[in-house]
N, C-alpha and C positions, 0 to 999 in steps of 0.2 A: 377168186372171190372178189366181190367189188367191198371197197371200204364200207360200205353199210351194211353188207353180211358179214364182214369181219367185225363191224361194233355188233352187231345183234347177237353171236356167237360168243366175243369177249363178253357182253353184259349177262346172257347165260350163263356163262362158266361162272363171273365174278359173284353173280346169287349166289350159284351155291355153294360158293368155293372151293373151287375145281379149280386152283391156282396152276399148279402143274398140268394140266392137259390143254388150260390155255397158251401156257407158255410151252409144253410138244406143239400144239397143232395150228398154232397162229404167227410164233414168232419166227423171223428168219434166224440163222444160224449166228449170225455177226452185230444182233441188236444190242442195240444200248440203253441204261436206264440211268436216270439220276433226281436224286433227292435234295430237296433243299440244302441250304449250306446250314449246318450244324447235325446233321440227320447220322443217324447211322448207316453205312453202307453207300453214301453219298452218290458216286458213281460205279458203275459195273458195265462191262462190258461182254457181250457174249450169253448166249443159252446157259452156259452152265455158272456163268456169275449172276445170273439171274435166280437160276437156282438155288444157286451159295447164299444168296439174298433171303428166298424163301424158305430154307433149311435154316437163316439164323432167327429169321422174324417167326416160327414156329415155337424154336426153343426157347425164344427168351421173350414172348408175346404172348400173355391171355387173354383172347377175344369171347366177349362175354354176346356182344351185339353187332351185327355190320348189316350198312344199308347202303345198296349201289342204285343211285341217279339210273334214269334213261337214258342209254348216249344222245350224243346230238353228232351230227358228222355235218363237214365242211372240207368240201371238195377230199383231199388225203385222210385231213383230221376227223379224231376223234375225241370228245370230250366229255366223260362222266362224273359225278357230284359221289363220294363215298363220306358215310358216316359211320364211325368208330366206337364202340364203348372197350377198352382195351384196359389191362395193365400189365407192368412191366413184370417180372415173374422174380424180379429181384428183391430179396426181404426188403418188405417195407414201404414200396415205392407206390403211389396211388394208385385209382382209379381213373381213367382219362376219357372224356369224352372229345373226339373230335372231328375234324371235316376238311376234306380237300377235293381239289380239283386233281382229275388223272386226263392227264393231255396225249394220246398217241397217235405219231405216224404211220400210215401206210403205204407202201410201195411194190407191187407184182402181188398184189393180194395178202398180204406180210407185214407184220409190226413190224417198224426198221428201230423204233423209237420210243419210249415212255417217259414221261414225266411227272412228279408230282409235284403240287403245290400245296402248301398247309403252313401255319408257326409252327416254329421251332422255337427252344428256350437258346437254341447256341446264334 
């Protein structure tokens, strides 16, 4: 796949949140993610830390709303805009609206890479 059928397939999935079949069917085995410094789950490495990722932000994450940008790709990259209306599922803890930038690499048709960008309170 060239990087801009691999964004067009990623931004697919991330609609409908189809989290896990993006991460079976796009990521390489040995990719990496990491989240701002204060984030939960900060860095992970691997398909299945990836997953351990999305198994924790399921349990402890209620998503009310999400909105995913158009990619934009540049040369490897990719770069989508997501919008959040979330809350933490722990008594008490708000409602949060938010917005970040999701930056990923690609390499042999394969996320090698993701990133996100957003504030954090840490």
């Amino acid at each position: 796949m060239t990087t801009q059928q691999v964004a067009n397939q990623l931004w697919q999935y991330c609609k409908e949140g189809k989290w896990q079949k993006a991460h079976k069917e796009l990521y390489c085995n040995d990719v990496w993610s990491q989240e701002p410094q204060g984030a939960q789950n900060r860095y992970v490495k691997g398909k299945k830390g990836i997953q351990a990722k999305g198994d924790w932000w399921q349990k402890n994450v209620k998503v009310f709303d999400m909105k995913v940008g158009k990619p934009t790709v540049a040369g490897n990259w990719i770069t989508m805009k997501m919008s959040m209306d979330t809350q933490n599922k722990a008594k008490g803890s708000p409602r949060v609206q938010s917005e970040e930038i999701c930056v990923y690499n690609v390499k042999d048709g394969k996320i090698v890479s993701e990133q996100f960008f957003y504030d954090t309170n840490g």
